[in-house]
N, C-alpha and C positions, 0 to 999 in steps of 0.2 A: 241652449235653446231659450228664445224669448217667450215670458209669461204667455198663455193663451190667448188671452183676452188680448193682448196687444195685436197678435197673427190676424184677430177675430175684426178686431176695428179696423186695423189696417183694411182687411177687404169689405170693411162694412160702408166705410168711407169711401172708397170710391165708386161701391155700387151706390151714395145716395148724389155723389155728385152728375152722375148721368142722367138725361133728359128723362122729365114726368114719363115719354113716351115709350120709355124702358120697362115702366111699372106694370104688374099684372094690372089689364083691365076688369072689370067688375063682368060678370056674367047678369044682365038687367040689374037685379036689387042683390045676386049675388057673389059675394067678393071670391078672387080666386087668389090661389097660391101655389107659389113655384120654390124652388131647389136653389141656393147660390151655392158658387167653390169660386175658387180661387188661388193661385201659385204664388207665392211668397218668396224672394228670395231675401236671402240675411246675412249681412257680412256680419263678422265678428266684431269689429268697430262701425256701428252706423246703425241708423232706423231701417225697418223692414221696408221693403219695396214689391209692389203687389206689380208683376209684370201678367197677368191675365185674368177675365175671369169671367165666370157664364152663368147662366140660370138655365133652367129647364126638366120637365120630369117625362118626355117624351118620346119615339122610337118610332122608326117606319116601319111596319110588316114585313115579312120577307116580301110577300107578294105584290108589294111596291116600290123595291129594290132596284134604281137605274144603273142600269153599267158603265157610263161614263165618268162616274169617280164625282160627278157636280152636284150631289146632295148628299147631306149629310144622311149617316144610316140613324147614329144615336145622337139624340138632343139633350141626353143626363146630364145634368149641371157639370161632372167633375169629371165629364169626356170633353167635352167647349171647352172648361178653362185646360184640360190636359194638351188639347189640340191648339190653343191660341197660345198657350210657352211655345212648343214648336214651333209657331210663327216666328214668335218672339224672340226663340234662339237664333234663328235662318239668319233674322234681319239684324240682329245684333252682331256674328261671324261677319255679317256682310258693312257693317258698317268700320270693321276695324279697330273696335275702342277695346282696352283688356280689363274692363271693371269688372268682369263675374267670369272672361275665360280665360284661359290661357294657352300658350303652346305646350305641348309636351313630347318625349321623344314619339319617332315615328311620322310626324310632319301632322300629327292629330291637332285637336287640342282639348280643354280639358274643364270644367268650373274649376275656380278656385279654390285651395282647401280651406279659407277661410271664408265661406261662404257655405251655409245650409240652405235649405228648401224646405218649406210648409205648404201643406195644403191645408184651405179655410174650406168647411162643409157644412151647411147650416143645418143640415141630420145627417144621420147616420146612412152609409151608405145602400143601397137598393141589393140586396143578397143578404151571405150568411153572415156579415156584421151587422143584422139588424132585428134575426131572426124572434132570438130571446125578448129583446123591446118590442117588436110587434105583437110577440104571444103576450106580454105583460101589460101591453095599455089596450087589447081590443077588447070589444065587450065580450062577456063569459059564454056567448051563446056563438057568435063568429070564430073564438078563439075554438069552441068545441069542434065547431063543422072543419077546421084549418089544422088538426090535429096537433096541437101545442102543446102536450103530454104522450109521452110513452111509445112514441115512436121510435127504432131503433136509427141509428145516424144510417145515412145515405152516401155512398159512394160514388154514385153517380148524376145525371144530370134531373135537374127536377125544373117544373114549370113557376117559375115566378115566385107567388107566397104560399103556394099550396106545400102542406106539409112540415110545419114550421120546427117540427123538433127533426128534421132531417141534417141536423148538423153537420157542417162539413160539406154539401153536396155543392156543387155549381149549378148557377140557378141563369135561366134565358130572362129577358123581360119581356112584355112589362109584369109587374107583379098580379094585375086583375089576369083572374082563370079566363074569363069571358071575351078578353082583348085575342084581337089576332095575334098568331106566333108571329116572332120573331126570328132570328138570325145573331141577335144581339146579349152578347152574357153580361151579367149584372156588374153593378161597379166595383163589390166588393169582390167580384172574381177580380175584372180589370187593373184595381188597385195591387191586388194580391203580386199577380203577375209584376207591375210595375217595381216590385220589393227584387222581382231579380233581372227582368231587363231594364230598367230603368223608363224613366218619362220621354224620350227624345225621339222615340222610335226607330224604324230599321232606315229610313232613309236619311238621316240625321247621325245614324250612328256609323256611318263611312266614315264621318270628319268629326267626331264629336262624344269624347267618353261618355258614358253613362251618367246620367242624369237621375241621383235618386230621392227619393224626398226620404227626409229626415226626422218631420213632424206633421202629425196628422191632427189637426185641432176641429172640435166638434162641437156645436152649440146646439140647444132645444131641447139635452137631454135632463128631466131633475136628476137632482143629487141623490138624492135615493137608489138610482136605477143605474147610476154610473159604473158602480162594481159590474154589473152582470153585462152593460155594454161593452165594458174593458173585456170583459174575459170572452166577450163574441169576437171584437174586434183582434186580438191577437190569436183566435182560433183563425179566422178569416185571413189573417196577411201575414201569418206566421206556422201556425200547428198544422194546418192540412199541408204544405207542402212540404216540411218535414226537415231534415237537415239536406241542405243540399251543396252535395260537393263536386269537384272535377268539373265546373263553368270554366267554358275560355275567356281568357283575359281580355279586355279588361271584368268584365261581369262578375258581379259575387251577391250575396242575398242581404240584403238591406231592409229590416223592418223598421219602420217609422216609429218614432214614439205617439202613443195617442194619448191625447189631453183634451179637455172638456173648458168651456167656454160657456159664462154667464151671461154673456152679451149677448142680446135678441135680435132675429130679424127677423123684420114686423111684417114683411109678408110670407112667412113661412104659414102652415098650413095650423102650427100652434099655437102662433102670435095671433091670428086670425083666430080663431077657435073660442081664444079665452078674450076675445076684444067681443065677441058673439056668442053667445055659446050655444042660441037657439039655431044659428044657423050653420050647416058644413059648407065649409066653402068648398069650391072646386079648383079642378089640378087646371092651371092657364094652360091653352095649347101655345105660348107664344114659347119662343128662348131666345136669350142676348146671347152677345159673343167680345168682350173690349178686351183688346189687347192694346201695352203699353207700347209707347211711340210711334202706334198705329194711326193717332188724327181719323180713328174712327169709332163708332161701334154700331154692329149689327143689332137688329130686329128680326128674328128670324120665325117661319112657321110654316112645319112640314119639311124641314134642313134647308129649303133657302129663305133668299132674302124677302123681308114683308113686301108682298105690293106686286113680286114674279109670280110663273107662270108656269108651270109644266106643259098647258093645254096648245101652245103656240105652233103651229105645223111646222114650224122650224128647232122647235125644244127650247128647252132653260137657254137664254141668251146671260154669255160673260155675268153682264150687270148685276145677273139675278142669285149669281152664286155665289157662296160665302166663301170669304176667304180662308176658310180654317178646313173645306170640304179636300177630298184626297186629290182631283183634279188644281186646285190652288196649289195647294202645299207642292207637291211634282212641281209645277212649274216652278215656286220661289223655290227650291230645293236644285233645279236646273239653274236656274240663275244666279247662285249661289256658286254651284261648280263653275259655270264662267267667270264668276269675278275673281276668285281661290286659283284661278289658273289650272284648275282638275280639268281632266277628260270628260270632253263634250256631249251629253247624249244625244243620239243620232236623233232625228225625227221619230221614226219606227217603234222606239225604244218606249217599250209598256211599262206602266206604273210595277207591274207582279214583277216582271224582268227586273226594273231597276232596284226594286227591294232585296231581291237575291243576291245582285251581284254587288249592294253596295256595303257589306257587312256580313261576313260568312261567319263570325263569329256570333252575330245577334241571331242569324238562323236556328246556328248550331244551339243558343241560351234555351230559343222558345220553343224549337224541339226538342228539348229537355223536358221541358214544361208542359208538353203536348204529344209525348209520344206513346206506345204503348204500355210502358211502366212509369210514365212521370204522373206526376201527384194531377195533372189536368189533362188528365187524360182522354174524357169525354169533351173537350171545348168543341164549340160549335164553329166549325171554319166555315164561313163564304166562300175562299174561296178565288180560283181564276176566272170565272165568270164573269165577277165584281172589281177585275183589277187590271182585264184585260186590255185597259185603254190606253191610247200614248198622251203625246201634251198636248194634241188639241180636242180631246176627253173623245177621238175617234175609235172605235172599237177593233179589234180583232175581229177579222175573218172566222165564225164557224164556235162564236165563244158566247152569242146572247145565250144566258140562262134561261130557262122554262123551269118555273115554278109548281111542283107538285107539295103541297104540304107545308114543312119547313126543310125541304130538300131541292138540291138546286140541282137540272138536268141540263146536260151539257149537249 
């Protein structure tokens, strides 16, 4: 594993070579701040290589949930950069080079074993790796109303920050009690999960072993407060799901190392803070999206592109959608089985359908994970409502969702 601080600049660096127009903008006279992450990969001989990376602290309601796959649901710094390696893996398979994959038996193929994965966070992630740090830096009077003492741990599903000594539970976002629900579980569930099906997801994992990060590097936290971060963070990505055995091959549980990082990013919400201290800055509703060898990077707000439109009587036009949203990915993911020489998906063929049948053993993982005795047991599924679509983000017959609550009627 390379120093922190190296993981840390590596992604700090190429978030400051991105255009001014990346930056959080000011709120009038007040400054706002956002989330970065970033994917890391790192051979054994050579400097780190940041192949993704995002900003963002934001989430759409359920109740503004489209079903054609072309907006993103979560804008959490460390679901962007999760969903731009994706990208970044497709287009790299598709380019043919063997710097980070390889073949392996089975006609698969594989990263190489001389090569790790880091994730860069510039805090700690939104759930129960952050719980302890939240109860320890709010003021004594919020900390009281948010029960930060003496609450027995939670087994179940709990809303955002409410109830902080609920140790262990899975938590929806966003973390304000006040915000609309969601549909979306926190990153430190997401991440968790990530320890046993890996980064690549189910439509990646037809062609492509498991993808796990290695090292989990964290900045903004003092020193002081590190220990009790640690001990949340290996509760979160390690303790509540327990020893888990009998995963089909290739899948096995993979926790990350977590290391701490003195390098700052100056628009985090505490770089900002202590640059002001009269002022709170606010959470930017913007988030980026770069991914490496892309020759691009989004600006995104509300999951697509700055500048689209939802309101168009025709809908979100191509243009307007990010390329890391579910209806993109399907397509590069199809166009990837055409250049691989894999079997064709039909027109017909739905984003839900093609996850099922491209990977029976990544099913069989996160049903482990999500069934009535796996350790995430309460996760919140979307859902076929939300996955109903084929590759030109057109819906199923008899499958738009209707929104009662945070439950989706079919």
């Amino acid at each position: 594993m390379l120093p922190p601080d190296v993981i840390a600049e590596a992604v700090l660096d190429v978030y400051g070579s991105l255009p001014r127009s990346c930056r959080p903008q000011p709120s009038g006279s007040t400054p706002t701040y956002t989330i970065l992450a970033g994917i890391v990969l790192v051979p054994d001989s050579g400097l780190p290589t940041v192949i993704s990376l995002g900003t963002g602290s934001k989430v759409l309601p359920s109740s503004k949930l489209p079903p054609s796959g072309d907006v993103l649901h979560d804008s959490h710094a460390e679901v962007i950069a999760r969903r731009g390696a994706i990208k970044w893996f497709m287009e790299e398979i598709r380019r043919g080079r063997d710097d980070w994959v390889k073949p392996v038996p089975g006609g698969r193929l594989a990263l190489r074993e001389d090569v790790t994965v880091a994730m860069y966070i510039s805090c700690l992630p939104c759930g129960d790796a952050s719980m302890s740090y939240l109860a320890a830096t709010q003021d004594p009077e919020m900390a009281s109303l948010k029960d930060a003492t003496g609450s027995p741990a939670l087994s179940g599903l709990a809303r955002g920050r409410d109830g902080y000594a609920n140790y262990g539970a899975l938590r929806t976002k966003p973390g304000r009690a006040d915000s609309p629900p969601t549909l979306s579980m926190s990153c430190s569930d997401k991440i968790a999960a990530w320890t046993v099906l890996g980064i690549q997801g189910a439509l990646l994992s037809s062609i492509l072993d498991p993808v796990y990060l290695d090292q989990l590097v964290i900045s903004g936290i003092p020193v002081e407060l590190r220990d009790r971060a640690t001990v949340d963070c290996l509760r979160a990505f390690r303790d509540r799901l327990g020893q888990i055995g009998g995963l089909p091959r290739p899948f096995r549980q993979n926790v990350p190392q977590v290391d701490f990082s003195d390098a700052s990013f100056v628009f985090s919400k505490e770089s900002l803070s202590a640059q002001n201290p009269s002022i709170t800055p606010l959470a930017s509703s913007d988030s980026v999206s770069w991914v490496a060898d892309a020759g691009l990077v989004e600006s995104l707000v509300g999951g697509i592109r700055r500048g689209a439109s939802l309101k168009s009587r025709k809908g979100l036009q191509p243009r307007g959608r990010s390329r890391i949203c579910k209806l993109s990915l399907f397509n590069e993911y199809a166009r990837l089985r055409h250049n691989l020489g894999l079997t064709v998906l039909s027109p017909d063929t739905t984003y839900r359908s093609a996850k099922l049948s491209a990977s029976g053993s990544y099913d069989q993982a996160k049903t482990y994970l999500r069934s009535g005795h796996g350790p995430f047991a309460d996760w919140m599924i979307s859902g076929t409502p939300w996955e109903a679509f084929d590759l030109e983000g057109n819906v199923a017959a008899g499958t738009v969702p209707r929104i009662i609550g945070t439950s989706a009627m079919v």
